[in-house]
C-alpha positions as CSV (number, residue, x, y, z in Angstrom):
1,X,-6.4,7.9,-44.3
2,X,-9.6,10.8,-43.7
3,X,-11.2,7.7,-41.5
4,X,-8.2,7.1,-39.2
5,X,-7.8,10.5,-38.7
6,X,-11.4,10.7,-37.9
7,X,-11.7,7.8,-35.5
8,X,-8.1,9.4,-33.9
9,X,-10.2,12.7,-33.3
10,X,-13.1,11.3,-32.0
11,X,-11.5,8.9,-29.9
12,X,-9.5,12.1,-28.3
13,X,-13.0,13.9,-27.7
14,X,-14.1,10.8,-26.0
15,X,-11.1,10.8,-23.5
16,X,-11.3,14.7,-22.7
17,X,-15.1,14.4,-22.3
18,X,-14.4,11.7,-19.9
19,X,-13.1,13.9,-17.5
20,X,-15.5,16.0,-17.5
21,X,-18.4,15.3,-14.8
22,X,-15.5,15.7,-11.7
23,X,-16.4,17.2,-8.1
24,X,-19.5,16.9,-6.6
25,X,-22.5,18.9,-7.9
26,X,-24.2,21.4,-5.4
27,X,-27.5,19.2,-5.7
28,X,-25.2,15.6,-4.2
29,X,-23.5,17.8,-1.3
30,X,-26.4,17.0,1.1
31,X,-26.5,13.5,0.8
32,X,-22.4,14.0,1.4
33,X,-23.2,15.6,4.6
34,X,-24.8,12.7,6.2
35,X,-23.8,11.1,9.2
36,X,-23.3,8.0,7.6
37,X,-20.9,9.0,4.8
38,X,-18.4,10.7,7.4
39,X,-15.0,9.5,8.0
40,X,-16.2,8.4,11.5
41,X,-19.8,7.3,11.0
42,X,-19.6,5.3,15.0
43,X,-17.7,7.2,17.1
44,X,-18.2,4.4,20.1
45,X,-17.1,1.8,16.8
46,X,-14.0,3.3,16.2
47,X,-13.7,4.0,20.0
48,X,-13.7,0.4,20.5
49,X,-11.5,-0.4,17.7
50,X,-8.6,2.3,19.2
51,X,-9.0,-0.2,22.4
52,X,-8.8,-3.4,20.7
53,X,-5.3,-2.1,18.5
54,X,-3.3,-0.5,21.8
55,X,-4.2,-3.3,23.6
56,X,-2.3,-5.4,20.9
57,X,0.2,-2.7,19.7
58,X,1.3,-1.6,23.2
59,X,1.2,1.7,22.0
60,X,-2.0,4.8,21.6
61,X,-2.7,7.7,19.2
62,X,-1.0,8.0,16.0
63,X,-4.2,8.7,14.1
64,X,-3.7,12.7,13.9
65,X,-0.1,12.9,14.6
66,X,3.3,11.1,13.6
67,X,5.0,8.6,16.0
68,X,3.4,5.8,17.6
69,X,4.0,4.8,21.5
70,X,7.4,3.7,21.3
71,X,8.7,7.6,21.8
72,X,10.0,7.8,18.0
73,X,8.6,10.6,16.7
C-alpha cells in the first residue's frame, strides 16, 4: 500500500512539473522577433494570396474585421 501511494505522489509531481517551463524565456524573445517567425513573414505573399481568394470568393477583407463582401456584417 506505502508503494502505490508513493508511485501515486510521484506520478502527481511529474504532472505539475510538467507545466512548468511555459512562456518564453527573455534569452528566446530575440529569435521571436525575427522577420521570419511573424504572422506575415511575405507581405507581397500574402498580398498575392488576398488576390488569388477575392478573385474566387467575390468578396475582400475580412481578415481584421467581421463580415465578408456580401454586406452581412
Amino acid at each position: 500500500m506505502k508503494a502505490y501511494k508513493c508511485l501515486i505522489l510521484l506520478v502527481l509531481i511529474l504532472v505539475i512539473s510538467g507545466c512548468s517551463s511555459w512562456g518564453v524565456k527573455p534569452w528566446e524573445r530575440d529569435l521571436l522577433a525575427q522577420q521570419k517567425m511573424q504572422l506575415i513573414a511575405e507581405p507581397v505573399e500574402m498580398g498575392l494570396d488576398d488576390h488569388i481568394y477575392f478573385s474566387k470568393e467575390g468578396s475582400s477583407g475580412g481578415r481584421s474585421f467581421g463580415g465578408g463582401g456580401c454586406g452581412c456584417n
